[in-house]
N, C-alpha and C positions, 0 to 999 in steps of 0.2 A: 936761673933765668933773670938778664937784667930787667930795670924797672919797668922799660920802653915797653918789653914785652910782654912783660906780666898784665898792666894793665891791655894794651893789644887783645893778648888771649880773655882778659875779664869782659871788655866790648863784646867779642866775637859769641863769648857765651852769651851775653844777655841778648846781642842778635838768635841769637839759636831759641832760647829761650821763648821769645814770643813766637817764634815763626812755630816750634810744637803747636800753638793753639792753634790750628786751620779752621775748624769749626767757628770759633771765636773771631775769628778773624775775616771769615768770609758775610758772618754775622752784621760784621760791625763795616764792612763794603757795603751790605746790603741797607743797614739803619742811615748809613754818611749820606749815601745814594736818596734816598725815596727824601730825607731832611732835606738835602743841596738841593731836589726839586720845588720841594714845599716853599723852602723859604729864598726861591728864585721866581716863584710865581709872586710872591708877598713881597719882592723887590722890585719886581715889574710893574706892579699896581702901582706901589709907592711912589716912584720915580717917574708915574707918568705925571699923576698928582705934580710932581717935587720935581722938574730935569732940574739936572748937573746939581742936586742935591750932595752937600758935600764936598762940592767941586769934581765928582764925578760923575759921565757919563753914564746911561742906562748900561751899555759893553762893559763901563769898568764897574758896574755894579753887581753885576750877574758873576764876572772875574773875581769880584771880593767875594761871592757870597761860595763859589767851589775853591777858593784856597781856604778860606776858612777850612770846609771841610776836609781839605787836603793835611791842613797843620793841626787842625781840631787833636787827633790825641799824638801827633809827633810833637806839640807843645805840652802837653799834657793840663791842658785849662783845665781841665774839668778832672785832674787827679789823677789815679789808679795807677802810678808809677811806684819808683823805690819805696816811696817816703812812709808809705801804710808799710810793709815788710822792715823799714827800718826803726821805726815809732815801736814794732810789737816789741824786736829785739831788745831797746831800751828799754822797757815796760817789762820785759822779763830778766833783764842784769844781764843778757848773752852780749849785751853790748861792750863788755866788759873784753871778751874774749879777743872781737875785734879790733880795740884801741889797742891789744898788746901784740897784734898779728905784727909784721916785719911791711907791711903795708898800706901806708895813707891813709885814712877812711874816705877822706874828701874824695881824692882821686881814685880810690876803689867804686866808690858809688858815682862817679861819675862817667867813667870808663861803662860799668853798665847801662847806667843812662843813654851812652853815646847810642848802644847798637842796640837800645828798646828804640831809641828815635830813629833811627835810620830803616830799621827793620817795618814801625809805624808808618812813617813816608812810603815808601816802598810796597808793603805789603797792605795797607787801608787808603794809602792816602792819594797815591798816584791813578788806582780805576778808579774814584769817583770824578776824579778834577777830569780824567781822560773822558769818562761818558758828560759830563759838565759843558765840555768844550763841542762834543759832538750835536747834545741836545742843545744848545742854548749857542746864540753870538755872541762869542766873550773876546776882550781886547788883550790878545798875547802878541808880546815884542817879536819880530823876524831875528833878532841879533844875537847871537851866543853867547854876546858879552855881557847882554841884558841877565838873560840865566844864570848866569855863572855868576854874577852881582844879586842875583836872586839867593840861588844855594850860599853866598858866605853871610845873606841876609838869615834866615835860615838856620846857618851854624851859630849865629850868634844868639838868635832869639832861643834855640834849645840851650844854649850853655849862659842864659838868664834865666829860662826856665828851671833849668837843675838848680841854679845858686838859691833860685826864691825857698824853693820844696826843702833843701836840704837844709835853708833855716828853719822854716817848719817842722820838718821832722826834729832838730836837736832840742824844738823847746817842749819835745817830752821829758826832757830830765829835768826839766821845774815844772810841768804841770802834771797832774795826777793821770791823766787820760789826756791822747791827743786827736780823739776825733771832732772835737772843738774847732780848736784852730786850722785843722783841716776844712773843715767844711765854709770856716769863712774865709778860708785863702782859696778855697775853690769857686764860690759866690764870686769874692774879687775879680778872681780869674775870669769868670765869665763876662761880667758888666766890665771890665776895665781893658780889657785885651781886643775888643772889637769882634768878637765870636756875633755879639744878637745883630751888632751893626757897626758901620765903620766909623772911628772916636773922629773922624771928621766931621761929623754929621753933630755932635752934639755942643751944645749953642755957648759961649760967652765964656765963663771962667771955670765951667764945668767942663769945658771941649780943654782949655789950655792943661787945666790940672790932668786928666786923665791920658793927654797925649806926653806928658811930662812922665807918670809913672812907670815902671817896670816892664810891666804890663803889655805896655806898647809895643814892645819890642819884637812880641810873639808874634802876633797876626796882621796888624795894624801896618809895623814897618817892612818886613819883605812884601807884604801886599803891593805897597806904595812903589817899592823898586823894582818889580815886575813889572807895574804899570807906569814906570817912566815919569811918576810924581814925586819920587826924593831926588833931595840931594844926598847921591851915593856917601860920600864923606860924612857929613853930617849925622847921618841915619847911622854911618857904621859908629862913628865915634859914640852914638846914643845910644847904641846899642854895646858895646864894647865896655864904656863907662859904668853901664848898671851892673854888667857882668863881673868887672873887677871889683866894683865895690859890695857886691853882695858875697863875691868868694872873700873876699875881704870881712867883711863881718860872718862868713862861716866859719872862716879857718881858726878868727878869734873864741867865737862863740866853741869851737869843736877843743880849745887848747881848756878852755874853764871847763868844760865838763868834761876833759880827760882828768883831771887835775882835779875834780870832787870825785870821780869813780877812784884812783888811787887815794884818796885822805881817807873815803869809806874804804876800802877795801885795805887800808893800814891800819 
């Protein structure tokens, strides 16, 4: 099987994958749901208080508050992806097994990644943003090309999102236990990616740092180019840039600790 398709079929499974949990899954439509409401009424208050708080309108605030929920775990802010299933295997030396398979690790776990996030959108993230739009006036573009500028927003914020976790995950081979820096990469993730609110809203040199970091890339920027507030270019380039440079310190980070697993294991 060439490589094209090996990874292919490794996608394919980790789509498959989630989509077994229906339970879980219909679970988690119903928590996105009753939240997207909650903290749509708590946007409506605010923004009567605050208009064009942010520089957006009340429509595009109600639109932020169900893509959030739409990308809420297709970015995986809040965790529960590879990176806990790849963290145990280090923590147990099977990780050993992997660096000697005939197969990337990077691109192994990221091919899985692909089809948990697509499966995520898809199966959690599209009925809520769909009931969102029904209950609420939210401000969606008429243009396909808007969408379509949307999903490569989208593709890139998940493949920043995989690069962040997967450096996460590798720095269990220098710390004892990695549910540490899980947990303050998932804190991060939540205050710095625009999940509670949109990084527009937050004031002076605390707004520029947080629209600068990673972070932004998930929810923050396909937001903005949904709603006709990026510059397409711009936003891809910033989002594209953190991508190569965090697979860029994975690939690094992934070559030293194949290279301490083989000095121990010689």
């Amino acid at each position: 099987m060439g490589s094209g398709r090996l990874y292919a079929a490794v996608a394919a499974g980790g789509f498959r994958r989630y989509a077994t949990y229906r339970a879980a899954t219909l679970a988690g439509v119903f928590t996105n749901t009753v939240f997207g409401v909650i903290l749509a009424y708590t946007y409506i208050a605010l923004w009567d208080e605050r208009p064009h708080l942010g520089g957006y309108d009340q429509s595009q605030a109600l639109t932020y508050v169900w893509l959030g929920q739409a990308l809420l775990t297709t970015m995986c802010v809040m965790g529960t992806g590879f990176e806990e299933e790849l963290i145990e295997r280090i923590r147990t030396g099977d990780i050993a097994i992997d660096l000697y398979r005939p197969a990337d690790l990077q691109l192994w776990w990221l091919a899985q990644d692909l089809g948990r996030a697509l499966f995520q959108l898809l199966g959690r993230g599209l009925i809520p943003f769909v009931l969102g739009a029904w209950l609420f006036d939210l401000s969606l573009p008429a243009s396909p090309l808007t969408w379509l500028a949307f999903l490569v927003a989208v593709a890139l914020g998940v493949l920043v999102s995989y690069s962040f976790r997967f450096l996460v995950a590798l720095a269990a081979f220098w710390l004892m236990d990695g549910a540490g820096i899980t947990q303050m990469a998932w804190l991060a993730g939540v205050f710095c990616s625009g999940m509670v609110l949109p990084l527009n809203v937050f004031p002076g040199v605390l707004g520029e740092v947080v629209r600068a970091l990673p972070w932004a890339a998930l929810i923050q920027a396909p937001a903005d180019v949904l709603m006709g507030e990026a510059d397409l270019l711009g936003t891809f380039a910033f989002q594209a840039g953190w991508a190569v440079a965090l697979l860029g310190a994975g690939r690094l980070l992934q070559v030293v600790a194949t290279r301490r697993v083989v000095v121990q294991g010689g």
